[in-house]
Biopython code that builds the backbone (N, CA, C, O; Angstrom):
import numpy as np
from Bio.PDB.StructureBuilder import StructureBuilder

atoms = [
    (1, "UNK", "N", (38.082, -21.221, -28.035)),
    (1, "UNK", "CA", (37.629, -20.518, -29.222)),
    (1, "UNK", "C", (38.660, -19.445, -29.554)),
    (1, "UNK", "O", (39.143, -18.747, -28.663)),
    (2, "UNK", "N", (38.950, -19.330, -30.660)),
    (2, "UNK", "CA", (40.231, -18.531, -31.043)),
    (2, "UNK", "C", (39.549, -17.567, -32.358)),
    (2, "UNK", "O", (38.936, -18.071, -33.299)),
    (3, "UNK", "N", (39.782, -16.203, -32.205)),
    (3, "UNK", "CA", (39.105, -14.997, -32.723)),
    (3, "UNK", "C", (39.929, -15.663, -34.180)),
    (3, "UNK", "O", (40.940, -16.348, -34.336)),
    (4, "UNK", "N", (38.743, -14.961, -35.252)),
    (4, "UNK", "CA", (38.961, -14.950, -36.796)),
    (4, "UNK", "C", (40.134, -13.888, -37.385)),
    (4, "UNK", "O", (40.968, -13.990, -38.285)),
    (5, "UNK", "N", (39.800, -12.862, -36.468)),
    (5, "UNK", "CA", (40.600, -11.874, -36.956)),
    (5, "UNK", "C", (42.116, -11.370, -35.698)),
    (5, "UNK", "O", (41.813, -11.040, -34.551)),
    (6, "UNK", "N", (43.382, -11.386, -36.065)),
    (6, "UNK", "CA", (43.690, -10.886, -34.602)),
    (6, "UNK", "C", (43.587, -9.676, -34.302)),
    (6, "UNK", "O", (43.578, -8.834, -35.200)),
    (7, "UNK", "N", (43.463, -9.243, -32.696)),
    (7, "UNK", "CA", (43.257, -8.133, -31.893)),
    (7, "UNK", "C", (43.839, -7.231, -32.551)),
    (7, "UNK", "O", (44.558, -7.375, -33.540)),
    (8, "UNK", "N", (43.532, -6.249, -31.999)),
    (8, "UNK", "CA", (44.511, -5.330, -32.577)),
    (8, "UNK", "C", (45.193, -4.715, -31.675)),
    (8, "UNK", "O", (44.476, -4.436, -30.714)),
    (9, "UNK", "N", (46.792, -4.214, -31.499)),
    (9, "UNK", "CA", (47.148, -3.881, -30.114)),
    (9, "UNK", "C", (46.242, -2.436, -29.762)),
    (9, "UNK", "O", (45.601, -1.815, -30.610)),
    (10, "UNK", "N", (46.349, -2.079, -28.360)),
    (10, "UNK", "CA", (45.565, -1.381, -27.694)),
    (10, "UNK", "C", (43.894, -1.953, -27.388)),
    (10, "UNK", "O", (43.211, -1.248, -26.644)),
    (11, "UNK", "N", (43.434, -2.895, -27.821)),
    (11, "UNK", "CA", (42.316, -2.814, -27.831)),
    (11, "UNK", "C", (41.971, -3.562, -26.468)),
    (11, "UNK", "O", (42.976, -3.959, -25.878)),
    (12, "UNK", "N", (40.715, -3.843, -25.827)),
    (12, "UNK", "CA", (40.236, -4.588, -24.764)),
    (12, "UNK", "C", (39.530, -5.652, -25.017)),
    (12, "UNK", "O", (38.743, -5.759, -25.957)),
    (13, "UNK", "N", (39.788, -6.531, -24.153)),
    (13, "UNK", "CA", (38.885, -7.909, -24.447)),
    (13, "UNK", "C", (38.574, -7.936, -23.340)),
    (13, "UNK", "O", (39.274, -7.559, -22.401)),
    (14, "UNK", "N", (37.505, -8.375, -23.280)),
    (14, "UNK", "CA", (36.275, -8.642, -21.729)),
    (14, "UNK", "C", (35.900, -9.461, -21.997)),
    (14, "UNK", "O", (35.415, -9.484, -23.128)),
    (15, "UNK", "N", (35.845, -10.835, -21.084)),
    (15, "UNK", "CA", (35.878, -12.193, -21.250)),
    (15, "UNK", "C", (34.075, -12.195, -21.202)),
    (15, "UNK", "O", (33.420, -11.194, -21.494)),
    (16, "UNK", "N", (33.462, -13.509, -20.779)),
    (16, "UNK", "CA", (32.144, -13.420, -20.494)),
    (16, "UNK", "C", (32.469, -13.796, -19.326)),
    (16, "UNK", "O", (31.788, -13.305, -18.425)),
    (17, "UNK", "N", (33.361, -14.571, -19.000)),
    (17, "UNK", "CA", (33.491, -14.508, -16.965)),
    (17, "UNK", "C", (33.558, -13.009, -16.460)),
    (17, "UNK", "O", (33.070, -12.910, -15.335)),
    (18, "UNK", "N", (34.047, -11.764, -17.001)),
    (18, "UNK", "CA", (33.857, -11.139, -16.585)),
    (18, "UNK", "C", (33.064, -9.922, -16.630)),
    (18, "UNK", "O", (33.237, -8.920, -15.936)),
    (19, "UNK", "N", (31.976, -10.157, -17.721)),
    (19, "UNK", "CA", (30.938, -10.033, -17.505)),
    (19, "UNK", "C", (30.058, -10.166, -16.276)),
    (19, "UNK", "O", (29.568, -9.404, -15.443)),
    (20, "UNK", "N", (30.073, -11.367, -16.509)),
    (20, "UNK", "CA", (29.349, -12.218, -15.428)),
    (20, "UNK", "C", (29.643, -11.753, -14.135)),
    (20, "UNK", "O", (28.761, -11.436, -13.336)),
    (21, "UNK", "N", (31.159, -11.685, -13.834)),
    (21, "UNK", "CA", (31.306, -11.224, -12.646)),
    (21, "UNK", "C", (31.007, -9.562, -11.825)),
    (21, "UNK", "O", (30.854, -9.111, -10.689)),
    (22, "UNK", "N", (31.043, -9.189, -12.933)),
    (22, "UNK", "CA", (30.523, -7.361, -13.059)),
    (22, "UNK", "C", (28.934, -7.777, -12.835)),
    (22, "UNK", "O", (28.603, -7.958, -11.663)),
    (23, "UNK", "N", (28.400, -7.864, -13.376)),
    (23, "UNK", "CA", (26.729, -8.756, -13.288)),
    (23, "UNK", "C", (25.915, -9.032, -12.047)),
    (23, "UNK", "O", (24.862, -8.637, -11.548)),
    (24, "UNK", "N", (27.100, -10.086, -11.712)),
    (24, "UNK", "CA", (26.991, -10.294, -10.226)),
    (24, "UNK", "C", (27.352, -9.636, -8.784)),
    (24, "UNK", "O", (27.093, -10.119, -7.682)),
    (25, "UNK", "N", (27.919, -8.591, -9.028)),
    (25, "UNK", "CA", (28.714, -7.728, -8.550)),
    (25, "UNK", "C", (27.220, -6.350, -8.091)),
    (25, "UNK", "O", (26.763, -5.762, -7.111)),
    (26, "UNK", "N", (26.985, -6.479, -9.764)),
    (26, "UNK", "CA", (25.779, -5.298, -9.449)),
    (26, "UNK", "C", (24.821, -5.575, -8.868)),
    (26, "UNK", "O", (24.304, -4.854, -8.015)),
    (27, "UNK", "N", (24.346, -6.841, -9.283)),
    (27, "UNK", "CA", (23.294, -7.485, -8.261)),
    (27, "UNK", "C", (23.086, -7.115, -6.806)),
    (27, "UNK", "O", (22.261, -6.522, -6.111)),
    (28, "UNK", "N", (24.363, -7.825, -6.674)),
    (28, "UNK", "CA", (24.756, -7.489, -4.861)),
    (28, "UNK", "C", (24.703, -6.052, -4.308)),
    (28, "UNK", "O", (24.317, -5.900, -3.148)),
    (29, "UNK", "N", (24.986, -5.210, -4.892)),
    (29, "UNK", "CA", (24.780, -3.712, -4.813)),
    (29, "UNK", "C", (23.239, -3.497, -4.448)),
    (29, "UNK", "O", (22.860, -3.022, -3.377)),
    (30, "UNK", "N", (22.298, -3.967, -5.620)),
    (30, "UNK", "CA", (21.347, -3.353, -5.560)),
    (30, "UNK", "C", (20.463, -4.136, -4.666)),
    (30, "UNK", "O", (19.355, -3.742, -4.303)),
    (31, "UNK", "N", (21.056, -5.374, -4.295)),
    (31, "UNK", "CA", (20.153, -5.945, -3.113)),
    (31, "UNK", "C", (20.375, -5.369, -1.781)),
    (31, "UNK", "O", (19.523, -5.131, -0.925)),
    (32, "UNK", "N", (21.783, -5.159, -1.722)),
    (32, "UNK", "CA", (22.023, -4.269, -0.341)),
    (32, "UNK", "C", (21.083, -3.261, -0.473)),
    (32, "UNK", "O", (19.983, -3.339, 0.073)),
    (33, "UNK", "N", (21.420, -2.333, -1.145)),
    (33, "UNK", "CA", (20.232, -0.986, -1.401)),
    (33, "UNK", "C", (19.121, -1.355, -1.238)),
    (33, "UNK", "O", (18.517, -0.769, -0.339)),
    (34, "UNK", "N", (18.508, -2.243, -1.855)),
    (34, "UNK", "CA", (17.262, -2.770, -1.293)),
    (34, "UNK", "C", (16.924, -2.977, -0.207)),
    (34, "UNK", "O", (15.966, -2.347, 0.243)),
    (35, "UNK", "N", (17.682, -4.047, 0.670)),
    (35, "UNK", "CA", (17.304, -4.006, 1.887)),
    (35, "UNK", "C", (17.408, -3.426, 2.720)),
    (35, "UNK", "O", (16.709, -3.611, 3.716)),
    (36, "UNK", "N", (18.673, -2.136, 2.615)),
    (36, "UNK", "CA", (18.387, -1.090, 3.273)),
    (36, "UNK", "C", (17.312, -0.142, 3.426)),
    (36, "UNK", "O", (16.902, 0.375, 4.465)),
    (37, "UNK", "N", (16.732, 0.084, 1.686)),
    (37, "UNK", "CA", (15.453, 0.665, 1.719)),
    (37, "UNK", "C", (14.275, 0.076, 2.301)),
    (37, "UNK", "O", (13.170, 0.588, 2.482)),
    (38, "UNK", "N", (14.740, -1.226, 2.595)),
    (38, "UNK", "CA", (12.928, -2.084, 3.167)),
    (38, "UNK", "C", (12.987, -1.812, 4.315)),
    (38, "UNK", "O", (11.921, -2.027, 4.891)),
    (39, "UNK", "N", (14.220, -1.201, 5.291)),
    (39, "UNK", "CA", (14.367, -1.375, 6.692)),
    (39, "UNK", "C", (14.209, 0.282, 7.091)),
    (39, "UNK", "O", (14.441, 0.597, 8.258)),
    (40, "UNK", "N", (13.812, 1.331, 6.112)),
    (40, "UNK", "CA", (13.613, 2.603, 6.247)),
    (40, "UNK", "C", (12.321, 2.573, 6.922)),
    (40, "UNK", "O", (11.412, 1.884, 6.461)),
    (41, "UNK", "N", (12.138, 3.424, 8.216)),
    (41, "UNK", "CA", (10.759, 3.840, 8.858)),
    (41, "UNK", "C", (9.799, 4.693, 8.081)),
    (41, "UNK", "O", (9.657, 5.898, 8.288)),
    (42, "UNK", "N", (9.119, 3.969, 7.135)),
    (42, "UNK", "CA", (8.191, 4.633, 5.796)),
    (42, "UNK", "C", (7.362, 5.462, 6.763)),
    (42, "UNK", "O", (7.323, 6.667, 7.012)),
    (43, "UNK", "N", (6.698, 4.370, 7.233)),
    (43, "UNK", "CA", (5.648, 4.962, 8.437)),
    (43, "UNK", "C", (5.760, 5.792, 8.914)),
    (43, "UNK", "O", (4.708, 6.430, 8.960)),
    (44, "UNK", "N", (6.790, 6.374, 9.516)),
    (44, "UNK", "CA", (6.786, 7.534, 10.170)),
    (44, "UNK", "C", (6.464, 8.727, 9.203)),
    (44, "UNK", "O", (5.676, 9.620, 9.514)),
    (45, "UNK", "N", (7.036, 8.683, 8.181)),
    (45, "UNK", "CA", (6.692, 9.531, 7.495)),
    (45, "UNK", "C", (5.350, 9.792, 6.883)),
    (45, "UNK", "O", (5.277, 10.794, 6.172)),
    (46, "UNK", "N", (4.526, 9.231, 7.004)),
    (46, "UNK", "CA", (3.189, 9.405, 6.540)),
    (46, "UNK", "C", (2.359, 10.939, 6.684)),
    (46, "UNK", "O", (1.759, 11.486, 5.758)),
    (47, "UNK", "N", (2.484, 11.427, 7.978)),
    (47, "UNK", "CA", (2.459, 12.690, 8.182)),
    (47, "UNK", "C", (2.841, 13.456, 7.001)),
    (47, "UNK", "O", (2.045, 13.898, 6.172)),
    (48, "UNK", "N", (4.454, 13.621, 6.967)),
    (48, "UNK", "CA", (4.650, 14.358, 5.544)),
    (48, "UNK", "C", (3.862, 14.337, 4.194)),
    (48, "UNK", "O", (3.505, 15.252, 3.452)),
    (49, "UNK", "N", (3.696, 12.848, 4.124)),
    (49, "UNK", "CA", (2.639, 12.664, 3.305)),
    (49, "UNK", "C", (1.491, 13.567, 3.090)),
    (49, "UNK", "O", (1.252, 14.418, 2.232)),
    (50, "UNK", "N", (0.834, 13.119, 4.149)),
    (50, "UNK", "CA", (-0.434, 14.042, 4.140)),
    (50, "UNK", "C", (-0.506, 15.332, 4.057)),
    (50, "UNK", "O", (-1.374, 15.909, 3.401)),
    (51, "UNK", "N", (0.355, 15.880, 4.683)),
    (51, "UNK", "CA", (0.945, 17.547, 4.663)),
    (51, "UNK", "C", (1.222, 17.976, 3.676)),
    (51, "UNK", "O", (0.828, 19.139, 3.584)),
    (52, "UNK", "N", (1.950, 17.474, 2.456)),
    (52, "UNK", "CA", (2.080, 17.554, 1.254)),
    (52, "UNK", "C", (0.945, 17.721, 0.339)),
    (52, "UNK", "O", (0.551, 18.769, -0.172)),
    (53, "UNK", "N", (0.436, 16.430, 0.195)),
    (53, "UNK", "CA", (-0.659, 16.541, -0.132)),
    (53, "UNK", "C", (-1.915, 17.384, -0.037)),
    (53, "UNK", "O", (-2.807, 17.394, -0.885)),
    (54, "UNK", "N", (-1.888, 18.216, 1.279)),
    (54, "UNK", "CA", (-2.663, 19.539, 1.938)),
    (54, "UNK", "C", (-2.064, 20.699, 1.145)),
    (54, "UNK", "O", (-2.716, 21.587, 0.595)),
    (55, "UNK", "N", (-1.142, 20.612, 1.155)),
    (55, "UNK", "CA", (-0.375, 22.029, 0.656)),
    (55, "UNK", "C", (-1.017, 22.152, -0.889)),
    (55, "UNK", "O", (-1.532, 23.162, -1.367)),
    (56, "UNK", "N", (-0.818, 20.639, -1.643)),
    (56, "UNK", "CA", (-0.948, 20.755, -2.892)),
    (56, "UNK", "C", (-2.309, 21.329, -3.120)),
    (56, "UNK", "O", (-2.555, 22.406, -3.663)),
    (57, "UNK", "N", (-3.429, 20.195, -2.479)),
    (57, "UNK", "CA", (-4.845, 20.719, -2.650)),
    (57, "UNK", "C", (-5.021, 21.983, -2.549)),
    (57, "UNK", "O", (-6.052, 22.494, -2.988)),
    (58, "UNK", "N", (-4.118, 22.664, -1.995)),
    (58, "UNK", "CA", (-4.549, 23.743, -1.706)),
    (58, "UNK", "C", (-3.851, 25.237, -2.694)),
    (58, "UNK", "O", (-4.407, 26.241, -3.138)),
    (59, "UNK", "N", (-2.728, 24.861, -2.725)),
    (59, "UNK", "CA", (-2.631, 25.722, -4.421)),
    (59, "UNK", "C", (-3.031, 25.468, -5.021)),
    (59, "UNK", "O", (-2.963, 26.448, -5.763)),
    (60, "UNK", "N", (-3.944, 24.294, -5.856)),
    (60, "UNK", "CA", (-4.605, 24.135, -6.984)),
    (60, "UNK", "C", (-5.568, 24.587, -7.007)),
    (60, "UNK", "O", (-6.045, 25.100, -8.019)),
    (61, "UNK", "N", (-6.362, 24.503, -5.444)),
    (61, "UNK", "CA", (-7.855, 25.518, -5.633)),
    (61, "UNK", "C", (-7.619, 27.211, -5.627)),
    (61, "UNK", "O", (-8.394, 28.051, -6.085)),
    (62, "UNK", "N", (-6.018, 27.492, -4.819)),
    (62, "UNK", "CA", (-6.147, 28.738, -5.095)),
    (62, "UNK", "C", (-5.194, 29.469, -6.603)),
    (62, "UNK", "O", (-4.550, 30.502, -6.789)),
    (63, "UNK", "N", (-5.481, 28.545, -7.243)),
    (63, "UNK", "CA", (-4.903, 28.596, -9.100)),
    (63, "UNK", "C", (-6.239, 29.374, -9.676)),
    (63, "UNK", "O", (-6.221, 30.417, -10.330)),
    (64, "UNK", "N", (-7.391, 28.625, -9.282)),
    (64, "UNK", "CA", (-8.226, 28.699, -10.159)),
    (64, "UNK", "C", (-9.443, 29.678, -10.873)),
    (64, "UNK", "O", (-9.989, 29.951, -11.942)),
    (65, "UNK", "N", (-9.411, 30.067, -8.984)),
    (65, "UNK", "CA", (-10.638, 31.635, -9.317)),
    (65, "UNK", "C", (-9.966, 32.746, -10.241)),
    (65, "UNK", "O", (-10.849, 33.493, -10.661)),
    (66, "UNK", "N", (-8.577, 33.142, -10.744)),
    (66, "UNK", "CA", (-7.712, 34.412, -11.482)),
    (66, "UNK", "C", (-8.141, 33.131, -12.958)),
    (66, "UNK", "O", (-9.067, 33.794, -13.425)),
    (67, "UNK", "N", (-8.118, 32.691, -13.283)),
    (67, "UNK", "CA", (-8.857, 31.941, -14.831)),
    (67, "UNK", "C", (-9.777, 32.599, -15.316)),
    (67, "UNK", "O", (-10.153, 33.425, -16.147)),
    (68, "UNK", "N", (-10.171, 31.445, -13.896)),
    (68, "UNK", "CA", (-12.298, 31.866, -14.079)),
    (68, "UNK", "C", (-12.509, 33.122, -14.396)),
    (68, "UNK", "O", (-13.078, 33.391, -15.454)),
    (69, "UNK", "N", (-12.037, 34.211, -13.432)),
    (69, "UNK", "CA", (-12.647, 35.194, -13.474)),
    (69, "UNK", "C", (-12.348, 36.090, -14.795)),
    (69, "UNK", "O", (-12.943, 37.127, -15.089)),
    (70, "UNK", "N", (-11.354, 35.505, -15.494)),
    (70, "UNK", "CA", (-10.543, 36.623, -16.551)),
    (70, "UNK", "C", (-11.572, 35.998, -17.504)),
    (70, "UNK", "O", (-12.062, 36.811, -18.288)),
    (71, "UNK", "N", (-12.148, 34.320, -17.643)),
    (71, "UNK", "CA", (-12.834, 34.466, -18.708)),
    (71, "UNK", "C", (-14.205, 34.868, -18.621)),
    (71, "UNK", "O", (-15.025, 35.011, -19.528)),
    (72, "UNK", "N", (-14.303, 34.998, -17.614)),
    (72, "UNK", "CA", (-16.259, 35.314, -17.400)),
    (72, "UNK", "C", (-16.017, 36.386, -17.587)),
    (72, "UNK", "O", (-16.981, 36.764, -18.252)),
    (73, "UNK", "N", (-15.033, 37.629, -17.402)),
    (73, "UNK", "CA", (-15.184, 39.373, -17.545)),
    (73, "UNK", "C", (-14.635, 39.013, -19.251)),
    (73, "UNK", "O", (-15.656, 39.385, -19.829)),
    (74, "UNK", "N", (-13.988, 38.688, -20.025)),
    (74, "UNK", "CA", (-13.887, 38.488, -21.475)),
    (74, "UNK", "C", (-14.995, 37.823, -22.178)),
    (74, "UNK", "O", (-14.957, 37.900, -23.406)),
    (75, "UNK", "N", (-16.096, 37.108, -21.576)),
    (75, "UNK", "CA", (-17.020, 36.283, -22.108)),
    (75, "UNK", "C", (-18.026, 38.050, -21.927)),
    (75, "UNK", "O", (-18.434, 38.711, -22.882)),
    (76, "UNK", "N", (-18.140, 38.306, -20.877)),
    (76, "UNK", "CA", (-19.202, 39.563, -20.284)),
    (76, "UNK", "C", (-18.417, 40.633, -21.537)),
    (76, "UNK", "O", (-19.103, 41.033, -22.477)),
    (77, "UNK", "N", (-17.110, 40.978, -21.433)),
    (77, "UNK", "CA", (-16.867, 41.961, -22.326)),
    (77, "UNK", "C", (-17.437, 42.068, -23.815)),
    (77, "UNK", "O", (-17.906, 43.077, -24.341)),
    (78, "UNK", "N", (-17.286, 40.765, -24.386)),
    (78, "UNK", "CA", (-17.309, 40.162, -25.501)),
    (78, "UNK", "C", (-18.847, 40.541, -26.173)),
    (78, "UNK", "O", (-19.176, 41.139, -27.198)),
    (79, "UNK", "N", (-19.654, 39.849, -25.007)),
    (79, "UNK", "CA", (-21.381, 40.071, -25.030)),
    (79, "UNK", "C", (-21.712, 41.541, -25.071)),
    (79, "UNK", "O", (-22.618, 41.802, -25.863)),
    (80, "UNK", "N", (-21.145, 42.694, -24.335)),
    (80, "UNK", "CA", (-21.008, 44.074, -24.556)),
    (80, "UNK", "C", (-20.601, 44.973, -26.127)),
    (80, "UNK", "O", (-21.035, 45.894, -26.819)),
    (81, "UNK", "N", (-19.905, 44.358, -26.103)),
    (81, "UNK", "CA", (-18.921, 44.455, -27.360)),
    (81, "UNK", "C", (-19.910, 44.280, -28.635)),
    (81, "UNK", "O", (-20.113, 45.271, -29.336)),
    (82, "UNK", "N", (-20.516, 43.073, -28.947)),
    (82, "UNK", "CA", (-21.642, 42.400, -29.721)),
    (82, "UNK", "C", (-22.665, 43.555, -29.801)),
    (82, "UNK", "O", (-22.961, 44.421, -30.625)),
    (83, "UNK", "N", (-23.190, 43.063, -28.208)),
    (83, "UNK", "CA", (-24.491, 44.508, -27.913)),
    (83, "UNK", "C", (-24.778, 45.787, -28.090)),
    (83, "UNK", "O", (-25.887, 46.245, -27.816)),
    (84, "UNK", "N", (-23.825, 46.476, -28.559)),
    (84, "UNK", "CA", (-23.134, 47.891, -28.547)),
    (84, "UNK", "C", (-23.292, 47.768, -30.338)),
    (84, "UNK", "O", (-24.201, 48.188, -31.054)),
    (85, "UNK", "N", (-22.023, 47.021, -30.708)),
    (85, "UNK", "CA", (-21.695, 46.885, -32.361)),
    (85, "UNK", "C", (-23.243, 46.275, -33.061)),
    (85, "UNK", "O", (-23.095, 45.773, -34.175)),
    (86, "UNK", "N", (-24.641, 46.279, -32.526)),
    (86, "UNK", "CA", (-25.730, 45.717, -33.268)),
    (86, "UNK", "C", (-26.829, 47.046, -32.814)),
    (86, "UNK", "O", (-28.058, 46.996, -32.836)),
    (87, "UNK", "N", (-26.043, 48.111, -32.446)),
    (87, "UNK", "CA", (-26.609, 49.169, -31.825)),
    (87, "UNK", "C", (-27.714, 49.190, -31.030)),
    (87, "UNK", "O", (-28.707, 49.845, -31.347)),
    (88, "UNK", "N", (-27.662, 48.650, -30.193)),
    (88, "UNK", "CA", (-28.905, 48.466, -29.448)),
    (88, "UNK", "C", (-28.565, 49.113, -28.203)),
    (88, "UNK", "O", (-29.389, 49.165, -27.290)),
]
sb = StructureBuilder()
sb.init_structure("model")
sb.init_model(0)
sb.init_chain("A")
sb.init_seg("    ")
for serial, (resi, resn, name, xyz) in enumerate(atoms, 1):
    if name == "N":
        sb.init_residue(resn, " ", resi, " ")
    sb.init_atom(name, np.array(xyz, "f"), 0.0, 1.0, " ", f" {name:<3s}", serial, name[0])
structure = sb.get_structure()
């Protein structure tokens, strides 16, 4: 197959063989990586897991009472505020 237009100098041509071969190239990369990652001791780490997960539970419950409490004293203020301004 012979191009319509010619090249122009400087430019690059990349065949589809070498495509292909870049392609195949990456493949192989990411299967190594792969099977290196399947042969990682996950298991052991499970611990961390859980430990993590402890830590988290546990800043989220202590997030929550400084909320709460700012809106229940603004909900209480609010009701004061009302109660007062209807002169009672």
């Amino acid at each position: 197959m012979t191009p319509s237009a010619p090249i122009p100098d400087g430019s690059v041509v990349i065949t589809p063989t070498e495509v292909y071969a870049e392609v195949r190239a990456t493949h192989d990369e990411v299967k190594s990586v792969s099977s290196k990652l399947d042969s990682l001791p996950i298991a052991d780490h499970s611990h961390l897991l859980a430990d993590h997960e402890t830590r988290i539970r546990t800043l989220e419950r202590a997030r929550w009472p400084l909320p709460s409490l700012a809106a229940v004293t603004s909900v209480g203020a609010l009701v004061l505020g009302l109660y007062e301004a209807l002169g009672h």
